[in-house]
C-alpha positions in Angstrom: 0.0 0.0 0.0 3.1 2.6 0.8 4.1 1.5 -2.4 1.5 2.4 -4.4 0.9 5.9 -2.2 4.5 6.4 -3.5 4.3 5.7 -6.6 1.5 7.4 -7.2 3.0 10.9 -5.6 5.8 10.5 -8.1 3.4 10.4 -10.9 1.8 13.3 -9.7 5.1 15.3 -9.4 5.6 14.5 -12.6 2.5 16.0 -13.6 2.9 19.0 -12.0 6.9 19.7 -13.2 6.3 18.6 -16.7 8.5 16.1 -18.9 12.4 16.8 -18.0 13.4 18.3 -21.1 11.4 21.4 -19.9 12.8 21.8 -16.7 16.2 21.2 -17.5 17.6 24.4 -18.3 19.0 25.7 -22.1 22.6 25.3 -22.4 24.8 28.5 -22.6 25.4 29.4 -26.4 28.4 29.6 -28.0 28.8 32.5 -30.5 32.0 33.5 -33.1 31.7 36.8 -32.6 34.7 37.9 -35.1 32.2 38.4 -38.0 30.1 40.5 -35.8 33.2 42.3 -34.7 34.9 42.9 -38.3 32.4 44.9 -39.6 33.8 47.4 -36.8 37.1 47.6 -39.4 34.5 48.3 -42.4 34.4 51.9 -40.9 30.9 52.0 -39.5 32.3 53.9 -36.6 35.2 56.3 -36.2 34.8 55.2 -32.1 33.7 51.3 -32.6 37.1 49.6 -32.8 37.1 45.8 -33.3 38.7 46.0 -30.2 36.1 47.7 -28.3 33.5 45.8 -30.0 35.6 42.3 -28.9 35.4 43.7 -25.4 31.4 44.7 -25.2 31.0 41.1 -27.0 33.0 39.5 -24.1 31.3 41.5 -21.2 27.9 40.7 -22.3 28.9 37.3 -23.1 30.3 37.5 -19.1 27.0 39.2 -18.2 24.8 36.5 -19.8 27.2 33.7 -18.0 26.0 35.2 -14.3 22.3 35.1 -15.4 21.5 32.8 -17.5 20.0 30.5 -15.1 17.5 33.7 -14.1 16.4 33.6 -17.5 13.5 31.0 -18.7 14.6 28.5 -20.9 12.0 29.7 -23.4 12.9 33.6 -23.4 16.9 32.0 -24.4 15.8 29.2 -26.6 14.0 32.2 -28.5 16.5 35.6 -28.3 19.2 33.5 -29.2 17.4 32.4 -32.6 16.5 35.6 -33.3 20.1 36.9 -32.4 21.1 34.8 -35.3 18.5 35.3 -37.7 20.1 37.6 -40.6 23.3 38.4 -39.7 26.1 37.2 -37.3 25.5 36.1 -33.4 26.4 38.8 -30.8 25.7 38.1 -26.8 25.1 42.2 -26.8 22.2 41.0 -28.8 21.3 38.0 -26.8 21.5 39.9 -23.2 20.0 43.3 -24.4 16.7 40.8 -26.0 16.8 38.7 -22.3 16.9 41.8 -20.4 14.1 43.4 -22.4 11.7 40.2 -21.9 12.8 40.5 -18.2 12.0 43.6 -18.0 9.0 44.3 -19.7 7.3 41.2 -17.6 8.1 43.3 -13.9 6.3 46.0 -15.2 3.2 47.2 -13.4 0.3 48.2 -15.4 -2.7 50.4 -13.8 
């Protein structure tokens, strides 16, 4: 009888939580952000260097790498496919599109 009581408050918690795959959360992406970076040396910006751009790519990327379990797996499965829709990957992208979901959802509405 204990058995069953268990068994059946298992299949219960497994109700509730959903399939594993759901829970588990996104794994961090991996972008080449050189592409993103060259186009720095095309001369779109007397002030964005490749180097500065290398450096805003790796402190959002360092940003994201804090966070990114306080995002929902959904909101990063998401921004970082649209991050690479069109164009190369860039974590500014990535973080600035997380943030902006995060954000927008703590707003209070009258």
């Amino acid at each position: 009888m204990q058995r069953i009581i268990a068994l059946a408050g298992l299949l219960a918690l497994a109700v509730i939580t959903g399939p594993p795959a759901a829970v588990a959360a996104s794994s961090f992406p991996a972008f080449d952000t050189r592409p993103t970076c060259a186009d720095a040396a095309a001369g779109i910006s007397v002030t964005r260097t490749v180097e500065r751009c290398q450096e805003s790519e790796q402190q959002a990327r360092d940003s994201l790498a804090s966070q990114w379990s306080s995002f929902s797996t959904a909101d990063e499965a998401n921004c970082a496919a649209e991050t690479r829709i069109g164009g190369f990957p860039s974590y500014v992208q990535l973080l600035t599109c997380l943030e902006m979901i995060r954000d927008a959802r703590s707003l209070k509405l009258d």
